[in-house]
PDB file with one MODEL, atoms N, CA, C and O in Angstrom:
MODEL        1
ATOM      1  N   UNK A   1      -6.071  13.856  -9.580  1.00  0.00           N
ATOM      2  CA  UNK A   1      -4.704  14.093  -9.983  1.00  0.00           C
ATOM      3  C   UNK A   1      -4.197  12.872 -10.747  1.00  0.00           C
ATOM      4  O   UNK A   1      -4.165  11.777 -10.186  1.00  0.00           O
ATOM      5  N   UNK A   2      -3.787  13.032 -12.050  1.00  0.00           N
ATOM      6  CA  UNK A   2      -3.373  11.969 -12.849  1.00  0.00           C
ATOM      7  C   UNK A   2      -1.620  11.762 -12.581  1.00  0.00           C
ATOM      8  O   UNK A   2      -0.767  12.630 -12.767  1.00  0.00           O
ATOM      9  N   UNK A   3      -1.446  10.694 -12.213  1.00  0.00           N
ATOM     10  CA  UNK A   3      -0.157   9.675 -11.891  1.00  0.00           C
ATOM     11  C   UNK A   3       0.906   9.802 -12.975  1.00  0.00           C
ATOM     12  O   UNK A   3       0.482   9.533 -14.099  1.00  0.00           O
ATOM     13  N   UNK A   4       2.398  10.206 -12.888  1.00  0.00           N
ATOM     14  CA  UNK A   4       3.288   9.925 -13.921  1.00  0.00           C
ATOM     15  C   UNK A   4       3.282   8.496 -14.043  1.00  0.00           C
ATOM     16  O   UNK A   4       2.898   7.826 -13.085  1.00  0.00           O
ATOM     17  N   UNK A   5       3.693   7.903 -15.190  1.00  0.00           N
ATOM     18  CA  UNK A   5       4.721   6.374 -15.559  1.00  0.00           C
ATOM     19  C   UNK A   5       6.132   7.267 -14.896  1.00  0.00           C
ATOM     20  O   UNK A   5       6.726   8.295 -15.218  1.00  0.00           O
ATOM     21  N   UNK A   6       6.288   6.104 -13.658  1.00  0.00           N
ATOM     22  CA  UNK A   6       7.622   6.114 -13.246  1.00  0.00           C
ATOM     23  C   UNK A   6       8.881   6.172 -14.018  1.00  0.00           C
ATOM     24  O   UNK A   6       9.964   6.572 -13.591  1.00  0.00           O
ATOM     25  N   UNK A   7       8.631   5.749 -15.146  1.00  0.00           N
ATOM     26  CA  UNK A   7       9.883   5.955 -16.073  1.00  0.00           C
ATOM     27  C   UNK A   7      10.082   7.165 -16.267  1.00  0.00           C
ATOM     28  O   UNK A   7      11.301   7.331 -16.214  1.00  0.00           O
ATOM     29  N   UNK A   8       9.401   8.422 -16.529  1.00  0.00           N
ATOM     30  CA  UNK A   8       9.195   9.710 -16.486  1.00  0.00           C
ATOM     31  C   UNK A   8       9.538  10.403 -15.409  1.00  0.00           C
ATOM     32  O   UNK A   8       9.869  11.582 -15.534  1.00  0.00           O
ATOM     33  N   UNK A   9       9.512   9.726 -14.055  1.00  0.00           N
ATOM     34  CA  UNK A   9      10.031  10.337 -13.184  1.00  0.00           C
ATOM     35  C   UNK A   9      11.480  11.029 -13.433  1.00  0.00           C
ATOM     36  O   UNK A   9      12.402  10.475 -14.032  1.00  0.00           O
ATOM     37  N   UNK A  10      11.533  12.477 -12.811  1.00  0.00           N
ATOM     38  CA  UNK A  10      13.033  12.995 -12.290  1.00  0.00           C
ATOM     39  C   UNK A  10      13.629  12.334 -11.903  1.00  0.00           C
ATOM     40  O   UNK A  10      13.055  11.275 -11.646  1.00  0.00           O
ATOM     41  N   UNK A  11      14.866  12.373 -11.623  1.00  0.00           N
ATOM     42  CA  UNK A  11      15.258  11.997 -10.249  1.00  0.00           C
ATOM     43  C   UNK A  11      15.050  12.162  -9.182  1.00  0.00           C
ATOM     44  O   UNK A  11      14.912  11.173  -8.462  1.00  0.00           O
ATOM     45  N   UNK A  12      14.950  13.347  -8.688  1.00  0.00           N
ATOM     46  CA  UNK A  12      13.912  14.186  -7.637  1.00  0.00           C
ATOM     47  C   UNK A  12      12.885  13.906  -7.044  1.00  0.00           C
ATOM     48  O   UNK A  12      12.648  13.754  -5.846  1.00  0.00           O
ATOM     49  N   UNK A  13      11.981  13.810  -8.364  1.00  0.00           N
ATOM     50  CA  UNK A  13      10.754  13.566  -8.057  1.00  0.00           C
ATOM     51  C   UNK A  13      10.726  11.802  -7.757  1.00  0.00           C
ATOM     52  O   UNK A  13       9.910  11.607  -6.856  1.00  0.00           O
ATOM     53  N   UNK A  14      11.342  10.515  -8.214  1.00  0.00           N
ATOM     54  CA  UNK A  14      11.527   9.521  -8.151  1.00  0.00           C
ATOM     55  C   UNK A  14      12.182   9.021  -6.418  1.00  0.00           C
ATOM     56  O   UNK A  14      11.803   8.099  -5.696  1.00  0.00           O
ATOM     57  N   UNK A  15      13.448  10.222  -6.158  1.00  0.00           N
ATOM     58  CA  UNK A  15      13.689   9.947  -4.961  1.00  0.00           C
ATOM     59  C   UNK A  15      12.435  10.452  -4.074  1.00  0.00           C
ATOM     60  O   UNK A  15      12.039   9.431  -3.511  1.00  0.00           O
ATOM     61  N   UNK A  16      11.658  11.485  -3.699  1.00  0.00           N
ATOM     62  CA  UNK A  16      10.699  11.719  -3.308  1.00  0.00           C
ATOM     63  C   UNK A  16      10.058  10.506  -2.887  1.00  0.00           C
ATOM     64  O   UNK A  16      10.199  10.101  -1.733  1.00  0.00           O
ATOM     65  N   UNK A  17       9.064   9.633  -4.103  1.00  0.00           N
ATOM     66  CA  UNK A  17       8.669   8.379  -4.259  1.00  0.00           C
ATOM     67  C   UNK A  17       9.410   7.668  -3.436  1.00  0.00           C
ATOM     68  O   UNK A  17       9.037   7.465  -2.280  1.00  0.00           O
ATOM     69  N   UNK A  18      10.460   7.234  -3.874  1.00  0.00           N
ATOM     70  CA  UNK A  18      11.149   6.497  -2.314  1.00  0.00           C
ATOM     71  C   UNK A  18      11.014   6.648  -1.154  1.00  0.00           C
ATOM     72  O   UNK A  18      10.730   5.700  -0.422  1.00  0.00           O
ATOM     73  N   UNK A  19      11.179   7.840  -0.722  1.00  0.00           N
ATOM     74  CA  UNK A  19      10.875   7.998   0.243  1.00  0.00           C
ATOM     75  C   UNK A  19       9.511   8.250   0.934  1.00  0.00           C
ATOM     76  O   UNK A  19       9.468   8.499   2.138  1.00  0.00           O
ATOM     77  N   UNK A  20       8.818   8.209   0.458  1.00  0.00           N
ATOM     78  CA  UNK A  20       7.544   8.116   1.083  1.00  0.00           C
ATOM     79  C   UNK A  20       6.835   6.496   1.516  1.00  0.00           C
ATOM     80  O   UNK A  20       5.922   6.254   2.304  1.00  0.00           O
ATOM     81  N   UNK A  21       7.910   5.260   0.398  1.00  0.00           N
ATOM     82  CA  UNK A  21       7.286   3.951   0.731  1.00  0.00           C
ATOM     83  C   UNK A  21       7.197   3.773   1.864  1.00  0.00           C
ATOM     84  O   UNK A  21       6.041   3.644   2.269  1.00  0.00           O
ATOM     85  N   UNK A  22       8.442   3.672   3.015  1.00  0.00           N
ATOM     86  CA  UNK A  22       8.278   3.522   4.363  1.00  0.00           C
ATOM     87  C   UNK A  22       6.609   3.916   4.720  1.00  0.00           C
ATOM     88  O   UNK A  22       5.808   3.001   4.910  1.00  0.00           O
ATOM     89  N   UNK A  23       6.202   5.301   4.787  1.00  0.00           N
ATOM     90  CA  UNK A  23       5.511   5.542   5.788  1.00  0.00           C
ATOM     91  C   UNK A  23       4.123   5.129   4.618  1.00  0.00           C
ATOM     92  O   UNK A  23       2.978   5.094   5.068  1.00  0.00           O
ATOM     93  N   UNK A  24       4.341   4.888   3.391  1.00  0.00           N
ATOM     94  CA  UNK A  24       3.141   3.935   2.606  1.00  0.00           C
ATOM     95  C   UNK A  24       2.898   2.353   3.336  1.00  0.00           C
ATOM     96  O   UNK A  24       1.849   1.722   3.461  1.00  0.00           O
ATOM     97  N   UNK A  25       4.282   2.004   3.747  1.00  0.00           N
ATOM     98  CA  UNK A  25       3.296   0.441   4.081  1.00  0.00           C
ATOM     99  C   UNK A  25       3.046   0.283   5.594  1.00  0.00           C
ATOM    100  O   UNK A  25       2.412  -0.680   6.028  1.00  0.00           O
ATOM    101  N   UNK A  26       3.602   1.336   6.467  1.00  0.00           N
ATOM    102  CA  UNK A  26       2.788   1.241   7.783  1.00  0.00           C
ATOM    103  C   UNK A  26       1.611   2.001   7.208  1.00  0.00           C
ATOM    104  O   UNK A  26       0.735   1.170   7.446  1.00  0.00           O
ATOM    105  N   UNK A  27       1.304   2.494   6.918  1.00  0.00           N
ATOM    106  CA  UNK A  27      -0.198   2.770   6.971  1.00  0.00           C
ATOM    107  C   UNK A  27      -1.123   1.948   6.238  1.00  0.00           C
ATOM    108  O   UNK A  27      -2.313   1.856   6.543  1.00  0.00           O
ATOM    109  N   UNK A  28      -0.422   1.170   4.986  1.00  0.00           N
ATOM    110  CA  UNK A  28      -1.056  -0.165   4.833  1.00  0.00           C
ATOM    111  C   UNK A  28      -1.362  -1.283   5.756  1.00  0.00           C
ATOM    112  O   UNK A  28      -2.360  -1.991   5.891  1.00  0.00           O
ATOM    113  N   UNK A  29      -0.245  -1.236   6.336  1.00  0.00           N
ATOM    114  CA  UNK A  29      -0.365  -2.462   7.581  1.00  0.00           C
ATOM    115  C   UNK A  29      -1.326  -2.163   8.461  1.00  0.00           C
ATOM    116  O   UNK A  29      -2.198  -2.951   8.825  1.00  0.00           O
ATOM    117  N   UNK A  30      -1.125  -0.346   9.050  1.00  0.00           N
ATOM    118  CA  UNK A  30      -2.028  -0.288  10.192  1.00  0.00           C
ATOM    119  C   UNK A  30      -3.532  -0.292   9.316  1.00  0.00           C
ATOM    120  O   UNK A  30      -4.382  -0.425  10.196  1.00  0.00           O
ATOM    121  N   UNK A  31      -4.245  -0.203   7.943  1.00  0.00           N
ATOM    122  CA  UNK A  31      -5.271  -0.132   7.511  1.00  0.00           C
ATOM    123  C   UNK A  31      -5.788  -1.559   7.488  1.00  0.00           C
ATOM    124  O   UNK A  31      -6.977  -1.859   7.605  1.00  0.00           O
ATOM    125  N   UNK A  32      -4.975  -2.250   7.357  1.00  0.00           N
ATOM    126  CA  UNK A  32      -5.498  -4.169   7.482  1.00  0.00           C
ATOM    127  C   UNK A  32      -5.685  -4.319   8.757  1.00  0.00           C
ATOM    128  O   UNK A  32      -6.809  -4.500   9.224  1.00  0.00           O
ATOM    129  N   UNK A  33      -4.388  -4.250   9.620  1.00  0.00           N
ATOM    130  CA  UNK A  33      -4.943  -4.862  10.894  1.00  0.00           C
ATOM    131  C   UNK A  33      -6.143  -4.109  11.510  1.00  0.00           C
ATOM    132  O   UNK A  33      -6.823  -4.791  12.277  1.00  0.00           O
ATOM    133  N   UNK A  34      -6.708  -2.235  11.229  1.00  0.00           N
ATOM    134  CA  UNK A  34      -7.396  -2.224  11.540  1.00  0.00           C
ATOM    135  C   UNK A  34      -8.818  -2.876  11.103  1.00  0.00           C
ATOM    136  O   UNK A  34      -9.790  -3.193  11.788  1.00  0.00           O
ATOM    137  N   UNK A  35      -8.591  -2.953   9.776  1.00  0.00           N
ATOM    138  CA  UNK A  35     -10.031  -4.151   9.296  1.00  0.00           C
ATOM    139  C   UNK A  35     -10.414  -5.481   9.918  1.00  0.00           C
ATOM    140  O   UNK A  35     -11.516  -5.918  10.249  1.00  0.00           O
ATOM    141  N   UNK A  36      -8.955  -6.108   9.999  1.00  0.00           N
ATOM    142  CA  UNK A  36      -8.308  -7.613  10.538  1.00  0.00           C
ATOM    143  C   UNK A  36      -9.659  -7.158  12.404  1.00  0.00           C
ATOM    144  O   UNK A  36     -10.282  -7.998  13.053  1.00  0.00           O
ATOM    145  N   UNK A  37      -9.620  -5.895  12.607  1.00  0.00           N
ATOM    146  CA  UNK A  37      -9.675  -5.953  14.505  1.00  0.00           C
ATOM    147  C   UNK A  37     -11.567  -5.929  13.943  1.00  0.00           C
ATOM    148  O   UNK A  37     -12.377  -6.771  14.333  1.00  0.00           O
ATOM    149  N   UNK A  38     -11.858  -4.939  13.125  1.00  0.00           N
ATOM    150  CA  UNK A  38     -13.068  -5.248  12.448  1.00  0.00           C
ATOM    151  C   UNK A  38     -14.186  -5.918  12.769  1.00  0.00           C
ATOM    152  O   UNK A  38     -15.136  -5.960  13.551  1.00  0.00           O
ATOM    153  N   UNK A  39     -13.445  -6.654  11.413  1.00  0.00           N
ATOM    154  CA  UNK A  39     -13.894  -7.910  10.997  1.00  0.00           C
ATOM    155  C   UNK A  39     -14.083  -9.126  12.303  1.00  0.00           C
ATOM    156  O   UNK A  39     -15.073  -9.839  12.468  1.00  0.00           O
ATOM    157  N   UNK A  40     -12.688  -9.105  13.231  1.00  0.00           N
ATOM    158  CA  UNK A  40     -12.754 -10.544  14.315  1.00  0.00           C
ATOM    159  C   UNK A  40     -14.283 -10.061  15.170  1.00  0.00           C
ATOM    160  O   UNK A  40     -15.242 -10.810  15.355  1.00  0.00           O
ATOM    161  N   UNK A  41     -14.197  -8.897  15.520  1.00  0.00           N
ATOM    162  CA  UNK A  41     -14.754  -8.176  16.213  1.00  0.00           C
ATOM    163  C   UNK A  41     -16.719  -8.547  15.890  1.00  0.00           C
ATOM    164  O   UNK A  41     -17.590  -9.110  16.552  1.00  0.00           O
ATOM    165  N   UNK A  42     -16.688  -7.998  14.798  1.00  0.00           N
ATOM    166  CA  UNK A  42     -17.991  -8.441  14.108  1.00  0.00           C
ATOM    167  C   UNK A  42     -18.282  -9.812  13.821  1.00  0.00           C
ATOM    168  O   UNK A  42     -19.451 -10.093  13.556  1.00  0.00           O
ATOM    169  N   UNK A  43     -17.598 -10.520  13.828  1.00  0.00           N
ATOM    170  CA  UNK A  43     -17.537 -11.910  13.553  1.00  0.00           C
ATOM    171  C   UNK A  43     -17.792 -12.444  15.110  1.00  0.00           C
ATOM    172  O   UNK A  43     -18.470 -13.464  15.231  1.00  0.00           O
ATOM    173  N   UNK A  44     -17.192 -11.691  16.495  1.00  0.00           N
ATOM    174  CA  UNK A  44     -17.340 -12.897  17.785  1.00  0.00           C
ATOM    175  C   UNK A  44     -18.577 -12.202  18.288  1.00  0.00           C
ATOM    176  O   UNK A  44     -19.178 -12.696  19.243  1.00  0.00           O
ATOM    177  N   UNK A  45     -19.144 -10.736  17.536  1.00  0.00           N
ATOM    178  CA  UNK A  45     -20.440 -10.038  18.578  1.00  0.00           C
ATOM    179  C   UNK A  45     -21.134 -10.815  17.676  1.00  0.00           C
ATOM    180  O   UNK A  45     -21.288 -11.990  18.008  1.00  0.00           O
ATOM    181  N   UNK A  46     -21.729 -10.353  16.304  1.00  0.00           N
ATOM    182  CA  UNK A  46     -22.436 -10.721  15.756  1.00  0.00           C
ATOM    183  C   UNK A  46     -22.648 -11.609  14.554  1.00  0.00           C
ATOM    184  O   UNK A  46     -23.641 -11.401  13.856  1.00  0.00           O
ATOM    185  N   UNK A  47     -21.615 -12.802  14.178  1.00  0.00           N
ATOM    186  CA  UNK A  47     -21.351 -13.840  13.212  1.00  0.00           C
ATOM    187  C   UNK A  47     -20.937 -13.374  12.283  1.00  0.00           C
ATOM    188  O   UNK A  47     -20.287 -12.329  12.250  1.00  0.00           O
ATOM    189  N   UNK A  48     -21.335 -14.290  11.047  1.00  0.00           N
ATOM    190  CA  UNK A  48     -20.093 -13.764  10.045  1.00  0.00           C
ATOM    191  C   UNK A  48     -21.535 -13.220   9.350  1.00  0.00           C
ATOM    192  O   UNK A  48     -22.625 -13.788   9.279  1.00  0.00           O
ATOM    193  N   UNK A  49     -21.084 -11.827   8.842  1.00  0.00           N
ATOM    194  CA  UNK A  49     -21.526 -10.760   7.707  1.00  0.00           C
ATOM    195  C   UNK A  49     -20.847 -10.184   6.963  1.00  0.00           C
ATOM    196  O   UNK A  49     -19.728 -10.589   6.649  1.00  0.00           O
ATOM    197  N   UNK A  50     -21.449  -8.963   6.455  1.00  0.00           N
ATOM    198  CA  UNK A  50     -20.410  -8.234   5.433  1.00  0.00           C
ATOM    199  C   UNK A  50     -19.242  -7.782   6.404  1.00  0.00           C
ATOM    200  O   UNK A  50     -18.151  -8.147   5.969  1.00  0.00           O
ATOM    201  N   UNK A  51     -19.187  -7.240   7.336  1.00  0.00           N
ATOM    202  CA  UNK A  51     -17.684  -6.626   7.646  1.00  0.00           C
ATOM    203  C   UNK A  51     -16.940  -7.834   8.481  1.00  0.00           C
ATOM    204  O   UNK A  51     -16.450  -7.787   9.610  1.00  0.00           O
ATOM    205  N   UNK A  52     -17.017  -8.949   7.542  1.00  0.00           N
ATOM    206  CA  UNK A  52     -16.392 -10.413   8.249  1.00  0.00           C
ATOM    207  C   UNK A  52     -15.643 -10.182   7.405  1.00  0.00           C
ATOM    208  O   UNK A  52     -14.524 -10.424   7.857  1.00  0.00           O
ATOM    209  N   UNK A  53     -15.577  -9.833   6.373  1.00  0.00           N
ATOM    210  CA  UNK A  53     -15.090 -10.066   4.871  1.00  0.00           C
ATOM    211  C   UNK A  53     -14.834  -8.624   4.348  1.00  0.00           C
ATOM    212  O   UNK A  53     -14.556  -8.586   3.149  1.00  0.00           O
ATOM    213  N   UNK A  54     -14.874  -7.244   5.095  1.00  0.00           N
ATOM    214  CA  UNK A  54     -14.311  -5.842   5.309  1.00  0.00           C
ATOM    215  C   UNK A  54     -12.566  -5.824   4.530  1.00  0.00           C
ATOM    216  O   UNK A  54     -12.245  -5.099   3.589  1.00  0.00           O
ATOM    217  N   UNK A  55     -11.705  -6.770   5.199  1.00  0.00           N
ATOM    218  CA  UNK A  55     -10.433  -6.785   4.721  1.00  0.00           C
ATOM    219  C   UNK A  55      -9.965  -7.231   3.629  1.00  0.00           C
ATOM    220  O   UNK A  55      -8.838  -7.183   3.136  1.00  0.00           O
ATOM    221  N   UNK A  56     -11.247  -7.815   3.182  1.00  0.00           N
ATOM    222  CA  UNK A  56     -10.581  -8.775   1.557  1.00  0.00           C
ATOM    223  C   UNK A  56     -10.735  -7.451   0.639  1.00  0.00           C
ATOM    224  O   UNK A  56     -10.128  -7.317  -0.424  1.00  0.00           O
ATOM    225  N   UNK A  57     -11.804  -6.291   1.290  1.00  0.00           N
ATOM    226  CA  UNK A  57     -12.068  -5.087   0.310  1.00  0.00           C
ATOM    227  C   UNK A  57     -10.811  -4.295   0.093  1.00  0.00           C
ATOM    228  O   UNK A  57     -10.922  -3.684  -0.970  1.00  0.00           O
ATOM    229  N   UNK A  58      -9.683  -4.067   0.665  1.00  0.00           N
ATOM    230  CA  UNK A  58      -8.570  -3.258   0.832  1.00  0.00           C
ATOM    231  C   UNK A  58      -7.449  -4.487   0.030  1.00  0.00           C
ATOM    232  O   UNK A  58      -7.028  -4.417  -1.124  1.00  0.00           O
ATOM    233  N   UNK A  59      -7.322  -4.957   0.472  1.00  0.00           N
ATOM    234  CA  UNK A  59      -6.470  -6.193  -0.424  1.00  0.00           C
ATOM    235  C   UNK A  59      -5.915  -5.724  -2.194  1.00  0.00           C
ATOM    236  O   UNK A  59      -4.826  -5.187  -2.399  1.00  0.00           O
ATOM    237  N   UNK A  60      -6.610  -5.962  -2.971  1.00  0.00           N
ATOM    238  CA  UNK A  60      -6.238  -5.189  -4.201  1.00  0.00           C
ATOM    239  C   UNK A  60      -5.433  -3.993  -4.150  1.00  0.00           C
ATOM    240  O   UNK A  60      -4.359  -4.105  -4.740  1.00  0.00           O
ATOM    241  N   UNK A  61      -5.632  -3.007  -3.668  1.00  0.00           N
ATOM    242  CA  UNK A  61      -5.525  -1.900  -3.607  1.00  0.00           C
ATOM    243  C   UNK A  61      -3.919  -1.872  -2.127  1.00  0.00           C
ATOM    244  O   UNK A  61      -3.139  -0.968  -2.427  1.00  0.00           O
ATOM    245  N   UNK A  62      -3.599  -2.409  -1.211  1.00  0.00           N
ATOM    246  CA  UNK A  62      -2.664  -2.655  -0.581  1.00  0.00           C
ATOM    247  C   UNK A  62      -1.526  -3.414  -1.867  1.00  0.00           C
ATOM    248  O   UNK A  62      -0.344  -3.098  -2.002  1.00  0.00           O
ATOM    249  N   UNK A  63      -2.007  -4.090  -2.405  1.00  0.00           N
ATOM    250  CA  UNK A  63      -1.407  -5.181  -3.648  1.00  0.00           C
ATOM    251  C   UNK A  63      -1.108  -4.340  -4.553  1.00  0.00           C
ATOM    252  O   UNK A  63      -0.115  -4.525  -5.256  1.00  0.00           O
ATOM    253  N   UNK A  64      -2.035  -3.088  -4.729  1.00  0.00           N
ATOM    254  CA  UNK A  64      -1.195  -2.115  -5.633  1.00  0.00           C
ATOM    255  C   UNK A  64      -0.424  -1.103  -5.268  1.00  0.00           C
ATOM    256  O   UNK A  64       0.081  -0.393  -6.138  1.00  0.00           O
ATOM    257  N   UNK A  65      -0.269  -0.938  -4.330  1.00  0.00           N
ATOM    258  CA  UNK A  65       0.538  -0.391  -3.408  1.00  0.00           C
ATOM    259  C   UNK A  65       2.001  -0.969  -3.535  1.00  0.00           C
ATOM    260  O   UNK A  65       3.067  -0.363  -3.645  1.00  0.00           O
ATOM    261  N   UNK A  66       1.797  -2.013  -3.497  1.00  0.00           N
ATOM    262  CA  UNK A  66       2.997  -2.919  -2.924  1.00  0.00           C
ATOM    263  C   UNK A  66       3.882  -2.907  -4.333  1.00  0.00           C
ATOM    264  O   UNK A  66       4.997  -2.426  -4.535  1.00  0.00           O
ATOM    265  N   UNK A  67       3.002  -3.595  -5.216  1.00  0.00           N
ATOM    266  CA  UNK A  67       3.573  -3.514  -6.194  1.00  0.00           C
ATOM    267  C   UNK A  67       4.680  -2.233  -6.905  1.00  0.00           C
ATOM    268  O   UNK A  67       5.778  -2.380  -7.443  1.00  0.00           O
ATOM    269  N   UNK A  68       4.043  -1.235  -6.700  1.00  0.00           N
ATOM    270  CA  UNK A  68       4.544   0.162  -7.144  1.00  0.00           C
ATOM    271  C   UNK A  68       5.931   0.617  -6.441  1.00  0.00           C
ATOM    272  O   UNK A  68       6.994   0.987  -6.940  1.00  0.00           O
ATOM    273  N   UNK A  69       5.538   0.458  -5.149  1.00  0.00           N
ATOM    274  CA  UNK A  69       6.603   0.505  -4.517  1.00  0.00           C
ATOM    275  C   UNK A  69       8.228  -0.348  -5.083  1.00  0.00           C
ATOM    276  O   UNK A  69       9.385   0.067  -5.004  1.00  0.00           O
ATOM    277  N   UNK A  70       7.765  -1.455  -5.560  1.00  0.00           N
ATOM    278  CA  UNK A  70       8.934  -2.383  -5.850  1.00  0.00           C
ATOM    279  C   UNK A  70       8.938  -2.104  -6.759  1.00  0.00           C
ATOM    280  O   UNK A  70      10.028  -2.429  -7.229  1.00  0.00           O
ATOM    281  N   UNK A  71       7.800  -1.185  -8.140  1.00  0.00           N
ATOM    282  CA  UNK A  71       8.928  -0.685  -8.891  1.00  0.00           C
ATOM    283  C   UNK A  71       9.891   0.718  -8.649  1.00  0.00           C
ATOM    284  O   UNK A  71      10.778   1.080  -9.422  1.00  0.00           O
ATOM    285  N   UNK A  72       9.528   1.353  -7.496  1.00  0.00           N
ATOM    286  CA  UNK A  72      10.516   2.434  -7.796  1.00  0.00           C
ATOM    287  C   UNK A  72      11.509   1.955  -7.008  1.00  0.00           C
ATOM    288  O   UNK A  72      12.596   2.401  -7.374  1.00  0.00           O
ATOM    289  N   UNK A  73      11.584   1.184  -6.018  1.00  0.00           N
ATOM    290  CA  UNK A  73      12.572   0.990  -5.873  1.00  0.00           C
ATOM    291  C   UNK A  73      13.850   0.106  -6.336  1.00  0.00           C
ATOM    292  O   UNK A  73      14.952   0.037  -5.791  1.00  0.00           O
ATOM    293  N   UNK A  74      13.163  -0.850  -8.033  1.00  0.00           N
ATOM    294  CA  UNK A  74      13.980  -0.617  -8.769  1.00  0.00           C
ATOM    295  C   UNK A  74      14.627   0.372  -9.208  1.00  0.00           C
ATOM    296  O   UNK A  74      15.828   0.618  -9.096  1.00  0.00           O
ATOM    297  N   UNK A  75      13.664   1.051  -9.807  1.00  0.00           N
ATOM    298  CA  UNK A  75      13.968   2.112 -10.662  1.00  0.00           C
ATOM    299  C   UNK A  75      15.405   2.881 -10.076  1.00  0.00           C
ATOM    300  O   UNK A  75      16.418   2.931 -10.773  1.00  0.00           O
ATOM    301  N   UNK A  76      15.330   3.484  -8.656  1.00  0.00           N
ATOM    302  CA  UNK A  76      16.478   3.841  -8.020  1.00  0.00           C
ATOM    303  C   UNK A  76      17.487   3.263  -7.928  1.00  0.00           C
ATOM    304  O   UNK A  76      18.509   3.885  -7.639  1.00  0.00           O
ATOM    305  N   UNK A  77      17.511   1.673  -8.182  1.00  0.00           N
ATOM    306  CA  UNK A  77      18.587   1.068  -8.017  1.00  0.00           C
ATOM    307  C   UNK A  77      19.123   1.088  -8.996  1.00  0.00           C
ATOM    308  O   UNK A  77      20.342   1.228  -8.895  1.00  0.00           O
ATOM    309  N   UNK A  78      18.542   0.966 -10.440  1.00  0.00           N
ATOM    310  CA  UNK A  78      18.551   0.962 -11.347  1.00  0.00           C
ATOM    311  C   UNK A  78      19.603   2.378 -12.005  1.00  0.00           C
ATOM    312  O   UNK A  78      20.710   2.160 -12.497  1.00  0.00           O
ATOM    313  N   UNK A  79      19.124   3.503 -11.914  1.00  0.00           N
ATOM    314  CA  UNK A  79      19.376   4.903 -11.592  1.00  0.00           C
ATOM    315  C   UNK A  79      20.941   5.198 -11.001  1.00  0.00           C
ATOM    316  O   UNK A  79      21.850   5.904 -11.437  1.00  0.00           O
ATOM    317  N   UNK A  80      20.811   4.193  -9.622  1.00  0.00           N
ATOM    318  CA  UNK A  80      22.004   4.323  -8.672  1.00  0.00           C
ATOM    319  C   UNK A  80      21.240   5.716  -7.862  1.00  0.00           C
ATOM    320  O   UNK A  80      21.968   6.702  -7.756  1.00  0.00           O
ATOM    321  N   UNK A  81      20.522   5.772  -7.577  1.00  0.00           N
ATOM    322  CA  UNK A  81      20.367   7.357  -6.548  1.00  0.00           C
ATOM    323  C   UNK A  81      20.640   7.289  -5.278  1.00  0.00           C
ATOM    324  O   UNK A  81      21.187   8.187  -4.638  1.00  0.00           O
ATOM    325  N   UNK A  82      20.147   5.853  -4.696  1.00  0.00           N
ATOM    326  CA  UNK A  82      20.564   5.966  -2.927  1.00  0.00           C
ATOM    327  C   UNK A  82      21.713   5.784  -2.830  1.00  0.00           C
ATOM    328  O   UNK A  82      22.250   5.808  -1.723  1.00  0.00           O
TER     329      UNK A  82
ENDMDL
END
């Protein structure tokens, strides 16, 4: 499924986007700390290996997350919608 440019967003469809950030960055959070439990995990049974270093793989991708988020919630402010 190919992504609008937020500028293109409705309003509608833009408030939508808003509202979904909330439950976007707990599930970011809970996707790190579950790597974060991982990684310690594999690191105190069996030293440091690849899933020592499991959480740096999600990183980018949480970062683009994050990012996006702060633009729509310009964008709304921007807008005035909330």
């Amino acid at each position: 499924m190919e992504q609008k440019d937020l500028s293109q967003l409705t309003s509608e469809e833009l408030l939508q986007e808003a509202k979904k950030i909330k439950s976007g960055n707990i599930l970011d959070a809970a996707i790190i700390g579950f790597l974060i439990g991982v990684a310690v995990y594999s690191t105190v049974r069996n030293g440091f290996g690849f899933l020592t270093f499991l959480p740096l793989v999600y990183l980018p991708i949480a970062t683009k997350n994050k990012l996006r988020n702060k633009e729509v919630e310009k964008l709304v402010k921007e807008k005035g919608l909330k």
